[in-house]
PDB file of N, CA, C and O in Angstrom, chain B, residues numbered from 101:
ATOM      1  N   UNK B 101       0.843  -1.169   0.000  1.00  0.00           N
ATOM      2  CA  UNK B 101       0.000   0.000   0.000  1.00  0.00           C
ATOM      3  C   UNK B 101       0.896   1.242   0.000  1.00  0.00           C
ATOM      4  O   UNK B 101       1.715   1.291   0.918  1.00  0.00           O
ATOM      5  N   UNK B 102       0.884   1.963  -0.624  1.00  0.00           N
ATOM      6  CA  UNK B 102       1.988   3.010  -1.260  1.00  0.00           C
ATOM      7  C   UNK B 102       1.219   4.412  -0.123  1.00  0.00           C
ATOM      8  O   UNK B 102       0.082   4.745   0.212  1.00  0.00           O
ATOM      9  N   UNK B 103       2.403   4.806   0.101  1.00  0.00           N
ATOM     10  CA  UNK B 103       2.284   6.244   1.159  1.00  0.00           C
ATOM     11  C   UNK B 103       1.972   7.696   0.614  1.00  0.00           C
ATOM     12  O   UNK B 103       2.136   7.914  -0.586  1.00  0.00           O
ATOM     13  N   UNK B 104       1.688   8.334   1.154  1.00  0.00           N
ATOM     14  CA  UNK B 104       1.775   9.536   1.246  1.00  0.00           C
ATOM     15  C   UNK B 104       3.139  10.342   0.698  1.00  0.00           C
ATOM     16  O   UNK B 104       4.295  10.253   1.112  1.00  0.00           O
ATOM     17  N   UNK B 105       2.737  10.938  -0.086  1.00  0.00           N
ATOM     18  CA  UNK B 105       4.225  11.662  -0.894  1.00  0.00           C
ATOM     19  C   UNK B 105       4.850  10.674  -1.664  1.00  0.00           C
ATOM     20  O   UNK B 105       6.019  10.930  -1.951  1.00  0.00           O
ATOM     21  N   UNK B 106       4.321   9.441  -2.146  1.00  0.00           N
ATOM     22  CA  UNK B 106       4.459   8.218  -3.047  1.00  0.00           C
ATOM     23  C   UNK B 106       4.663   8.765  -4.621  1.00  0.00           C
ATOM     24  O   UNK B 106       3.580   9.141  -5.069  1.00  0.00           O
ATOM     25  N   UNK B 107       5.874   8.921  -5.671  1.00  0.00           N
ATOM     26  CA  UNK B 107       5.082   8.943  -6.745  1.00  0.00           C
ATOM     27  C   UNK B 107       4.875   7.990  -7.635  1.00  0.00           C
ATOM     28  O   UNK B 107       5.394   6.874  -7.642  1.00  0.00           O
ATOM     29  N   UNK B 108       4.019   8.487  -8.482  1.00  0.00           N
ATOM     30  CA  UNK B 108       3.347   7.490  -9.547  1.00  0.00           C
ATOM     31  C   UNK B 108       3.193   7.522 -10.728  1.00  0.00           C
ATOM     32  O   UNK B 108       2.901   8.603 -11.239  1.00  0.00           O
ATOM     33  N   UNK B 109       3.345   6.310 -11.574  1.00  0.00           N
ATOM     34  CA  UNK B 109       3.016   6.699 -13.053  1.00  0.00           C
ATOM     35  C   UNK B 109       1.732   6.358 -12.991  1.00  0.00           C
ATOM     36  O   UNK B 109       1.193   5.860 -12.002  1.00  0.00           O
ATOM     37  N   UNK B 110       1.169   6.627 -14.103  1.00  0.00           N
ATOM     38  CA  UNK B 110      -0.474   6.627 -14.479  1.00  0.00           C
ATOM     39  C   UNK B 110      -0.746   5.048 -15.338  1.00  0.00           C
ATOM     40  O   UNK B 110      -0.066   4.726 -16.312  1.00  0.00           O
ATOM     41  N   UNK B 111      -1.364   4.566 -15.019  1.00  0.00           N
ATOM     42  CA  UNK B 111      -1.609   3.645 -16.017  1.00  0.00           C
ATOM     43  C   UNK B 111      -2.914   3.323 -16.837  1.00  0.00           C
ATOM     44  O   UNK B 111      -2.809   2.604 -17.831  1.00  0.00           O
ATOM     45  N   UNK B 112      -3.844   3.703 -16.554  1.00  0.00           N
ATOM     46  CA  UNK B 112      -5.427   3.874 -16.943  1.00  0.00           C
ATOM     47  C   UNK B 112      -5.766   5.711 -17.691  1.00  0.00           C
ATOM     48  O   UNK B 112      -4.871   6.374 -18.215  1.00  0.00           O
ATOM     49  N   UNK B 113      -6.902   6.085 -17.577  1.00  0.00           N
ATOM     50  CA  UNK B 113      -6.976   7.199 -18.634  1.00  0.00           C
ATOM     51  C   UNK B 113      -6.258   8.129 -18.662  1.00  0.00           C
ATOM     52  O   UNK B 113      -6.260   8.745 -19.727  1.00  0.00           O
ATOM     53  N   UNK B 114      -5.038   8.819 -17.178  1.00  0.00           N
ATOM     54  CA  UNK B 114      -3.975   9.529 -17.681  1.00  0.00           C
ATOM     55  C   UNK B 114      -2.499   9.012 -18.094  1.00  0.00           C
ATOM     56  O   UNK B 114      -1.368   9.424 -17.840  1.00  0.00           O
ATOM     57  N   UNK B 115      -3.053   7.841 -18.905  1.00  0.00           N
ATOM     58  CA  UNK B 115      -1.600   6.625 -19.021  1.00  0.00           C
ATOM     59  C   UNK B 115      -0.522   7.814 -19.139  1.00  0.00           C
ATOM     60  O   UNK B 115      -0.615   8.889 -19.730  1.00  0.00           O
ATOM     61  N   UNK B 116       0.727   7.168 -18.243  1.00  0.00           N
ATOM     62  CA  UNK B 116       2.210   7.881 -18.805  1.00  0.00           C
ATOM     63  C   UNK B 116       2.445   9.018 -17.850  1.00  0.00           C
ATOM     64  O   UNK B 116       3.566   9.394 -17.508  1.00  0.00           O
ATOM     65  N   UNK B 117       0.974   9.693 -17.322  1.00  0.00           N
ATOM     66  CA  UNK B 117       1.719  11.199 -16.466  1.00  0.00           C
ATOM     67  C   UNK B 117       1.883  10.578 -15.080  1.00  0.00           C
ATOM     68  O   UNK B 117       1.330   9.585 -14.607  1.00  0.00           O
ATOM     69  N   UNK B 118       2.682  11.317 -14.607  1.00  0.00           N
ATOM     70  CA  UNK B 118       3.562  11.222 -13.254  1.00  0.00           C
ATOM     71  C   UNK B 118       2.815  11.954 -12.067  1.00  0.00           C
ATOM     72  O   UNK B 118       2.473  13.137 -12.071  1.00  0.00           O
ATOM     73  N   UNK B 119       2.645  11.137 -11.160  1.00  0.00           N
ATOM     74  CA  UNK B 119       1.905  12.296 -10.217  1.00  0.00           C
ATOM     75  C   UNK B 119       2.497  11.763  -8.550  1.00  0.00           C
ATOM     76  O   UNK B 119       3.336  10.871  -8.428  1.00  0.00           O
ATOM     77  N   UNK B 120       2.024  12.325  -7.649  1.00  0.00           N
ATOM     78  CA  UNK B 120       2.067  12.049  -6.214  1.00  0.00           C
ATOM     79  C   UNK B 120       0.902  12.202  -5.410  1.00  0.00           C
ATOM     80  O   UNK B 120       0.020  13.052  -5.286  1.00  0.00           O
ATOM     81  N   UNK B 121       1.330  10.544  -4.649  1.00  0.00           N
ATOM     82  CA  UNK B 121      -0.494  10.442  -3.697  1.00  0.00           C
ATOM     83  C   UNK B 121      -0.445  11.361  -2.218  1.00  0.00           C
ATOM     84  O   UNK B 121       0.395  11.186  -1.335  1.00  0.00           O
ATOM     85  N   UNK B 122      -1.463  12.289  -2.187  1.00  0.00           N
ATOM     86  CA  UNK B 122      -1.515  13.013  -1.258  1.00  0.00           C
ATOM     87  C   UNK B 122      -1.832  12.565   0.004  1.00  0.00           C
ATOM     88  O   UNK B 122      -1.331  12.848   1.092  1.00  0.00           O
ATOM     89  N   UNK B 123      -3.074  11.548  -0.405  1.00  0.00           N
ATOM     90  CA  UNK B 123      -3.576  11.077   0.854  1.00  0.00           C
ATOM     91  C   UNK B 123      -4.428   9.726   0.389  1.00  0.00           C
ATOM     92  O   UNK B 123      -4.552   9.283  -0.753  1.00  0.00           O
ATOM     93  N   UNK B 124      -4.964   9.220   1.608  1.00  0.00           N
ATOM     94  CA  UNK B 124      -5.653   7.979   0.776  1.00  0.00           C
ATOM     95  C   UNK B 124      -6.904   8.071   1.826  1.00  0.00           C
ATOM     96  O   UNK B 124      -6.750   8.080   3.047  1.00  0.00           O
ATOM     97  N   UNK B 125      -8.266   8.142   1.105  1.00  0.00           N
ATOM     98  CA  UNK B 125      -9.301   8.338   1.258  1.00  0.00           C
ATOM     99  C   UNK B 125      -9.735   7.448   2.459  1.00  0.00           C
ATOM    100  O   UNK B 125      -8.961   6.529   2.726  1.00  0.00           O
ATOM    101  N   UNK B 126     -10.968   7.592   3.307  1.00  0.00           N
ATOM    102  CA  UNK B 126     -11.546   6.900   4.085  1.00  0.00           C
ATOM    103  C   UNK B 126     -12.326   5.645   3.108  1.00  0.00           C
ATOM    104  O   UNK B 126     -12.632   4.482   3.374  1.00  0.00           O
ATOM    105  N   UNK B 127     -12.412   6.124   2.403  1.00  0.00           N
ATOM    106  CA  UNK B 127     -13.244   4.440   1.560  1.00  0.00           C
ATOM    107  C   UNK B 127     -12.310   2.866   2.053  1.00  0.00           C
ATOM    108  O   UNK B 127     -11.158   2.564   2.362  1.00  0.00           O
ATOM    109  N   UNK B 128     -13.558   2.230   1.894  1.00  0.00           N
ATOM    110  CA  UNK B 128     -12.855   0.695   2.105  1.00  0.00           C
ATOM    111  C   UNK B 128     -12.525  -0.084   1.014  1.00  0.00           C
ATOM    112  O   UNK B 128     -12.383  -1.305   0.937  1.00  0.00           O
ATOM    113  N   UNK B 129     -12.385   1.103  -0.126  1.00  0.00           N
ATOM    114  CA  UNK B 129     -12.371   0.152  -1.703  1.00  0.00           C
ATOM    115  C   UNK B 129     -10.411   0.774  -1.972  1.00  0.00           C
ATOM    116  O   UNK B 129      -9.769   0.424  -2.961  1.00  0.00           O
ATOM    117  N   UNK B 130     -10.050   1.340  -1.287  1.00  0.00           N
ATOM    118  CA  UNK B 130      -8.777   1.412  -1.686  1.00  0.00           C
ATOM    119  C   UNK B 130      -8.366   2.973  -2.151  1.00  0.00           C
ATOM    120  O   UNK B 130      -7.376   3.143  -2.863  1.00  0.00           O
ATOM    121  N   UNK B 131      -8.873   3.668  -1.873  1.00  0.00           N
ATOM    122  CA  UNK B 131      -8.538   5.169  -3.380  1.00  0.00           C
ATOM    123  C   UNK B 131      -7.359   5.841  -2.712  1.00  0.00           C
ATOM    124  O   UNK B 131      -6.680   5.635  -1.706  1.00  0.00           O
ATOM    125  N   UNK B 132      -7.392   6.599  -3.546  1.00  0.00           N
ATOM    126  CA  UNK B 132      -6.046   7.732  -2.956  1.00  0.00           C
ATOM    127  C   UNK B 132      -6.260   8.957  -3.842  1.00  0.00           C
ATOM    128  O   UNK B 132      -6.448   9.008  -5.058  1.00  0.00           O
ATOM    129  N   UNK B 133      -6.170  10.120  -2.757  1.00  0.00           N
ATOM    130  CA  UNK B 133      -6.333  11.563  -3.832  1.00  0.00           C
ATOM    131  C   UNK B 133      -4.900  11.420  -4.498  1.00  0.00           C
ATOM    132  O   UNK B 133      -4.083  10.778  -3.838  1.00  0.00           O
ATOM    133  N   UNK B 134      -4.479  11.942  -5.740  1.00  0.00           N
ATOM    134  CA  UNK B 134      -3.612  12.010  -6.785  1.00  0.00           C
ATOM    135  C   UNK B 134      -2.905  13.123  -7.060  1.00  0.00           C
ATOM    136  O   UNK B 134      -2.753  12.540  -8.133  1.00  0.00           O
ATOM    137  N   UNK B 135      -2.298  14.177  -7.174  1.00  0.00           N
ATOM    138  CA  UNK B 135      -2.271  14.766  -7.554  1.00  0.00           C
ATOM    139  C   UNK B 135      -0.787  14.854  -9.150  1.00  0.00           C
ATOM    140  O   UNK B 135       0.424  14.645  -9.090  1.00  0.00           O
ATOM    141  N   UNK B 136      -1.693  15.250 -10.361  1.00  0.00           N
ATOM    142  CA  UNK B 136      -0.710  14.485 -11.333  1.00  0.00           C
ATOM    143  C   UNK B 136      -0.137  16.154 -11.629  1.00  0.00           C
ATOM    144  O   UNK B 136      -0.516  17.253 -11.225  1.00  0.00           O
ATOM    145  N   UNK B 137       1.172  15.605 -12.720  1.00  0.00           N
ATOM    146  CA  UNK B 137       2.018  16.893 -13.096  1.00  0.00           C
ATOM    147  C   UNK B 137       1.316  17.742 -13.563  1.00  0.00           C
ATOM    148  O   UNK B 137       1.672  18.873 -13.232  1.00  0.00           O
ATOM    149  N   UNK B 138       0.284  17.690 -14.327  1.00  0.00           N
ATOM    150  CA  UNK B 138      -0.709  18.785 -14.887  1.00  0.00           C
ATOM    151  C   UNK B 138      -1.378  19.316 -14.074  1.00  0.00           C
ATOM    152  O   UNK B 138      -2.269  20.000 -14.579  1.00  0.00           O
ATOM    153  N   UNK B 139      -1.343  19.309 -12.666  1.00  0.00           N
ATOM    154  CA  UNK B 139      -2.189  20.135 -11.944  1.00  0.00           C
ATOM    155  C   UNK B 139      -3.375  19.370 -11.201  1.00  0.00           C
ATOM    156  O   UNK B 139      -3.689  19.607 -10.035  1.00  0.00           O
ATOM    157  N   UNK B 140      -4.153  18.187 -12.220  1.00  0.00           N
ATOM    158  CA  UNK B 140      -4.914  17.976 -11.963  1.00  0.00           C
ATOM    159  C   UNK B 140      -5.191  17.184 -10.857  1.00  0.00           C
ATOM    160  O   UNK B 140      -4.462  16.202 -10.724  1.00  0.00           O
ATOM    161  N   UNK B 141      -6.262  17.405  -9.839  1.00  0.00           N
ATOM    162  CA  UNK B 141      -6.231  16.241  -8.885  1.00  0.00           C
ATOM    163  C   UNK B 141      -7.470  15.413  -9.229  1.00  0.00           C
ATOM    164  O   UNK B 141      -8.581  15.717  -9.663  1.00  0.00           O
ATOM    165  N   UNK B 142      -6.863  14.207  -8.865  1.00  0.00           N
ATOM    166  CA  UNK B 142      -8.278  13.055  -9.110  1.00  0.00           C
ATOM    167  C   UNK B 142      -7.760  11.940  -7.918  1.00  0.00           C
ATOM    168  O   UNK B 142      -6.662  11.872  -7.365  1.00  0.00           O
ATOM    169  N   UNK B 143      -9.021  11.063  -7.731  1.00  0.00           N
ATOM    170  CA  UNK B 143      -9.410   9.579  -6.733  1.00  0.00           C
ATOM    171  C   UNK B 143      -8.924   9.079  -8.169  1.00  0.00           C
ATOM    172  O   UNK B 143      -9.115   9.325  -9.360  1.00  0.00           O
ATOM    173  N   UNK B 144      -7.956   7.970  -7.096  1.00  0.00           N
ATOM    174  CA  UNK B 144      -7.946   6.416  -8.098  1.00  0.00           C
ATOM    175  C   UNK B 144      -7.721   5.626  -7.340  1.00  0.00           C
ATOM    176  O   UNK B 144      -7.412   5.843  -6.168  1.00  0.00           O
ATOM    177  N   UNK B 145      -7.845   4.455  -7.916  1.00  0.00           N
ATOM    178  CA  UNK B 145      -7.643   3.263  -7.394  1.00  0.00           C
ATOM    179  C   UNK B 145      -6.348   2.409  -7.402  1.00  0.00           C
ATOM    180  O   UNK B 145      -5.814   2.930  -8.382  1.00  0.00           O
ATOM    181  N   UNK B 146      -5.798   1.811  -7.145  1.00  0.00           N
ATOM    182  CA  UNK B 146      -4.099   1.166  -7.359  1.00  0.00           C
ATOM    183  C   UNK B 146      -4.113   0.468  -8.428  1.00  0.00           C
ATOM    184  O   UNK B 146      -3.013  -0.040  -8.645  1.00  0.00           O
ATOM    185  N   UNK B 147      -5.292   0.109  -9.573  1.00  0.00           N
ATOM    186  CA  UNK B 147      -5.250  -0.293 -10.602  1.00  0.00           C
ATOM    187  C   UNK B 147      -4.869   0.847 -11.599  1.00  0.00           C
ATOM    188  O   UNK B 147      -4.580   0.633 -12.776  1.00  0.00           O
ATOM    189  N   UNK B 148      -4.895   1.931 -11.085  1.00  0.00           N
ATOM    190  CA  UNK B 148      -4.859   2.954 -12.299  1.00  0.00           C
ATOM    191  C   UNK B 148      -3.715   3.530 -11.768  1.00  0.00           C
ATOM    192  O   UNK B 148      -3.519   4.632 -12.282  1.00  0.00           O
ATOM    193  N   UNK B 149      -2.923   3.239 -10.985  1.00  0.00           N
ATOM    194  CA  UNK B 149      -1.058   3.787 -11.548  1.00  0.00           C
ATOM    195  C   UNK B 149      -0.164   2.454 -10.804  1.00  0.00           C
ATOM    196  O   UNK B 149      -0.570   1.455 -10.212  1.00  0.00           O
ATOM    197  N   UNK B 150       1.016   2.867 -11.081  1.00  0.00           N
ATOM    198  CA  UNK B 150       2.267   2.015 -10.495  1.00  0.00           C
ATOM    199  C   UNK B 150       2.868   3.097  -9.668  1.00  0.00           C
ATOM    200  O   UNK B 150       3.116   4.141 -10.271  1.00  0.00           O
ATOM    201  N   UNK B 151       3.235   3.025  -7.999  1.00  0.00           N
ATOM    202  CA  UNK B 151       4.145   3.461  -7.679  1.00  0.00           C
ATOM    203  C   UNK B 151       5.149   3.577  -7.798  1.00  0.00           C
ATOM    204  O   UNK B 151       5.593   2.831  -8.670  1.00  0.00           O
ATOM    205  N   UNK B 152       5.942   4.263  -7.281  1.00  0.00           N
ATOM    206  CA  UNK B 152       7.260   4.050  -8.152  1.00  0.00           C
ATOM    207  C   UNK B 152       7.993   4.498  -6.704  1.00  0.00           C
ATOM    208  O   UNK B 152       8.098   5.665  -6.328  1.00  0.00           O
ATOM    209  N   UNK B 153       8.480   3.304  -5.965  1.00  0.00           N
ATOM    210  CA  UNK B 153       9.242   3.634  -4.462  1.00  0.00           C
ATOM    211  C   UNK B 153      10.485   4.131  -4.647  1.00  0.00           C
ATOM    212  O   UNK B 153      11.238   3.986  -5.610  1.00  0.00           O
ATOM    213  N   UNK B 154      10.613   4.646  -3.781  1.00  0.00           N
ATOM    214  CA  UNK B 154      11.774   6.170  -3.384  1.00  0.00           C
ATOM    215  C   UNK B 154      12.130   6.842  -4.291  1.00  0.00           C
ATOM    216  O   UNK B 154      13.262   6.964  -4.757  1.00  0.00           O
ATOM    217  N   UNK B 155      10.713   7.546  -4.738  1.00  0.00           N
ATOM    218  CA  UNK B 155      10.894   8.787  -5.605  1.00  0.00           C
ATOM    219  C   UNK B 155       9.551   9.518  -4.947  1.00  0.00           C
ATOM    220  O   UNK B 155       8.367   9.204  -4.818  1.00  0.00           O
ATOM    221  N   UNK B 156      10.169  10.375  -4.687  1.00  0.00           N
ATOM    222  CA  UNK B 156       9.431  11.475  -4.533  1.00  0.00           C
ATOM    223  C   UNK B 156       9.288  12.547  -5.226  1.00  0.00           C
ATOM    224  O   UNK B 156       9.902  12.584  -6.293  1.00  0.00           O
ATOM    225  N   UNK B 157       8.614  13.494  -4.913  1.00  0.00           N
ATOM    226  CA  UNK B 157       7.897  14.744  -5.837  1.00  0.00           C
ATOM    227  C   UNK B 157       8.990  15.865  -5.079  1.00  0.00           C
ATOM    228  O   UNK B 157       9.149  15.890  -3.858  1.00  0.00           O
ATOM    229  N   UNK B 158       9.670  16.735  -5.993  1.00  0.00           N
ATOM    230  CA  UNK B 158      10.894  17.960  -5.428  1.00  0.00           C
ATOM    231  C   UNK B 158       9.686  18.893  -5.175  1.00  0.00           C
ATOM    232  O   UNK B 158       8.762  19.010  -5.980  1.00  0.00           O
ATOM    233  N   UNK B 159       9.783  19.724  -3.679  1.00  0.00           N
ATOM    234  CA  UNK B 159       8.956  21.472  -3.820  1.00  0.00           C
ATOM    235  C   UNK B 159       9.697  22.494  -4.591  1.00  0.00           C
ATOM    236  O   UNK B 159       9.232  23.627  -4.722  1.00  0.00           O
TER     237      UNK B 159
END
């Protein structure tokens, strides 16, 4: 289960962009808020990216 400040590649509809999980939701289905290089934030599920351990996101 991938952490907080985790990053990630995308693998489902933003295949390829890079993002970092902010937090991971109270649901019991798994989600995590996202936040990808474009700005955008979205819920996903661990089917829709690969972590990618000890890489983090630079401020």
């Amino acid at each position: 289960m991938p952490g907080t400040g985790t990053t990630v590649k995308m693998t489902k509809g933003y295949k390829g962009l890079r993002g970092e999980i902010l937090e991971k939701t109270g649901s019991s289905y798994d989600l995590y808020v996202i936040k990808l290089e474009n700005g955008i934030h979205l819920v996903a599920g661990p089917s829709a990216f690969v972590p990618r351990e000890g890489e983090k996101e630079e401020s």
